[in-house]
C-alpha positions as CSV (number, residue, x, y, z in Angstrom):
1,X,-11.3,-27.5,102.2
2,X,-11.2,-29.0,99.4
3,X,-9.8,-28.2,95.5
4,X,-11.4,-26.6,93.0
5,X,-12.2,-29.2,90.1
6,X,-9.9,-26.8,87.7
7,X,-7.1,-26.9,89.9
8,X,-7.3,-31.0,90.7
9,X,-7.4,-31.6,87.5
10,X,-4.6,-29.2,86.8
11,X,-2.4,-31.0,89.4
12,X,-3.5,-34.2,88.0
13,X,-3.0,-33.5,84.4
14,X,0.4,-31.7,85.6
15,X,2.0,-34.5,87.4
16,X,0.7,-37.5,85.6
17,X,2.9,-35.8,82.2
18,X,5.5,-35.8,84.6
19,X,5.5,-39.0,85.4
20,X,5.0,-40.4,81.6
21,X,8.1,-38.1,80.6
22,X,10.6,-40.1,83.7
23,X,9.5,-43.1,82.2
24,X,10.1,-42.2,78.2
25,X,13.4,-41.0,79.3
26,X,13.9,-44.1,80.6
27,X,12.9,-46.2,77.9
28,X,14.8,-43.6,75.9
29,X,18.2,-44.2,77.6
30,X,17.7,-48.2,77.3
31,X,17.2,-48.3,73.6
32,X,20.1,-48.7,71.1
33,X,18.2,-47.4,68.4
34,X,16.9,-43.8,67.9
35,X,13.3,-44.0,69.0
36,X,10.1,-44.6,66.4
37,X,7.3,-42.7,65.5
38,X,4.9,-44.2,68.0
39,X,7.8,-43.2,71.1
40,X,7.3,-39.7,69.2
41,X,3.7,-39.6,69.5
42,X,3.5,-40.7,73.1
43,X,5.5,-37.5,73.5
44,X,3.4,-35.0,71.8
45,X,0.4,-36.7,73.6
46,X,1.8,-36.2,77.0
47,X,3.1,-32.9,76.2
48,X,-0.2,-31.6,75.1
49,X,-1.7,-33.0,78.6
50,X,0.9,-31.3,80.5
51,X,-0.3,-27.9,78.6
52,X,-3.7,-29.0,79.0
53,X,-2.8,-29.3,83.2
54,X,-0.7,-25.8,83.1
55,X,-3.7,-24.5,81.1
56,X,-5.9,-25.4,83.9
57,X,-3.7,-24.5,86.6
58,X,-3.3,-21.1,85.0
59,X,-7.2,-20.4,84.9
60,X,-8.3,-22.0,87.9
61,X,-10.3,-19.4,90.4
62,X,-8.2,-19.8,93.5
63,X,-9.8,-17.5,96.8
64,X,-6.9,-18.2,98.7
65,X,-3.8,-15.6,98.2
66,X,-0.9,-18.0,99.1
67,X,-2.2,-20.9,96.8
68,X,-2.8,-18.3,94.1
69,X,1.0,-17.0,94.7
70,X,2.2,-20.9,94.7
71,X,0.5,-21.8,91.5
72,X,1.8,-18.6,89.8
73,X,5.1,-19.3,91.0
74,X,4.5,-23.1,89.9
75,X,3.8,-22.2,86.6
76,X,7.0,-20.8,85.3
77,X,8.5,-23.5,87.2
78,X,6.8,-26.5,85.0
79,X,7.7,-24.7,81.6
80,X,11.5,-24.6,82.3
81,X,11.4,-28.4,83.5
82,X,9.4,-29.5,80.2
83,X,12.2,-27.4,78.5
84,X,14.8,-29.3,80.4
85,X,12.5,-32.8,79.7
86,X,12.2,-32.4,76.0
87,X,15.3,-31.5,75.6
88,X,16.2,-34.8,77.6
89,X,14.1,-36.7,75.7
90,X,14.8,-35.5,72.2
91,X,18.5,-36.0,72.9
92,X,18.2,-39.5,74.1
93,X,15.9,-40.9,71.8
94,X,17.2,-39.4,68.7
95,X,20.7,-40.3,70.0
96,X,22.5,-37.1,69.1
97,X,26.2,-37.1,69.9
98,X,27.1,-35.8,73.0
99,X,29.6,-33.6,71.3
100,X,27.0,-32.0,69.4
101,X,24.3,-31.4,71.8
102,X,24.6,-33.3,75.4
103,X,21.6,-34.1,77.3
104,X,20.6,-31.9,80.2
105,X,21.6,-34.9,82.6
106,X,25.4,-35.1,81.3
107,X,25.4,-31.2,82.0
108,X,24.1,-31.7,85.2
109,X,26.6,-34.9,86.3
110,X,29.6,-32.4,85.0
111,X,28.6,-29.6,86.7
112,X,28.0,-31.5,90.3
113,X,31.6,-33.1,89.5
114,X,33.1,-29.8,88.8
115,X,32.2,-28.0,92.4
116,X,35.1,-28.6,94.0
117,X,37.2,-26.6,91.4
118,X,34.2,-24.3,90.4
119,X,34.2,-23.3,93.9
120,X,37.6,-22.6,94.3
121,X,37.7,-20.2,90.6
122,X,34.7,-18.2,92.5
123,X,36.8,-18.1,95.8
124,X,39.7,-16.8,93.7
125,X,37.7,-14.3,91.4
126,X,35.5,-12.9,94.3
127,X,39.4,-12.4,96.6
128,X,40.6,-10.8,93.5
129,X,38.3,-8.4,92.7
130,X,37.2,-7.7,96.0
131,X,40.3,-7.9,98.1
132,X,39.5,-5.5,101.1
133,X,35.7,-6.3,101.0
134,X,36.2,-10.2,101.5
């Protein structure tokens, strides 16, 4: 069986973004400097070829009912991973302060640090409000 051209090239045009974006992050991270206006349009271009993929993706005739109810789930899925990725991005290569606005990763790396005791506050809450139920 193979793919429908719309949904290859939706794949295709939705990874390869993907891809480009781990790499500006990258190149983001590495530089001292906020980032120029070419690093700026290298976004927007891979940006609009994400869309272009999701766009695809979104209007591809698909016959079979589970890959139609993966891509629809898929879908959703790559808008709020570009939201995290620009957000990423635009934070590390304009170098905004972490006090003002920290980059999804630093969010991330406090949060995973922070189980231990995040687990123990919901412990406590959930015994507390619920005492004969837990």
């Amino acid at each position: 069986m193979s793919l429908p051209p719309p949904l290859l090239r939706g794949a295709i045009f939705t990874i390869l973004p993907l891809v480009a974006a781990w790499f500006m992050i990258l190149a983001a991270l590495h530089h001292e400097a906020p980032m120029g206006v070419s690093f700026w349009a290298a976004l927007v271009a891979v940006w609009l070829m994400a869309w272009y993929g999701v766009d695809q993706l979104a209007n591809a005739t698909i016959n079979s009912k589970p890959v139609a109810n993966a891509v629809s789930l898929i879908i959703p899925v790559i808008f709020g991973l570009w939201l995290l990725i620009l957000w990423q991005i635009i934070t590390t290569g304009f170098k905004v302060p972490g006090v003002l606005l920290p980059p999804p990763s630093a969010i991330g790396a406090r949060f995973a640090s922070s189980i231990p005791t995040l687990w123990a506050d919901f412990r406590q809450t959930l015994l507390t409000s619920f005492p004969s139920k837990v």
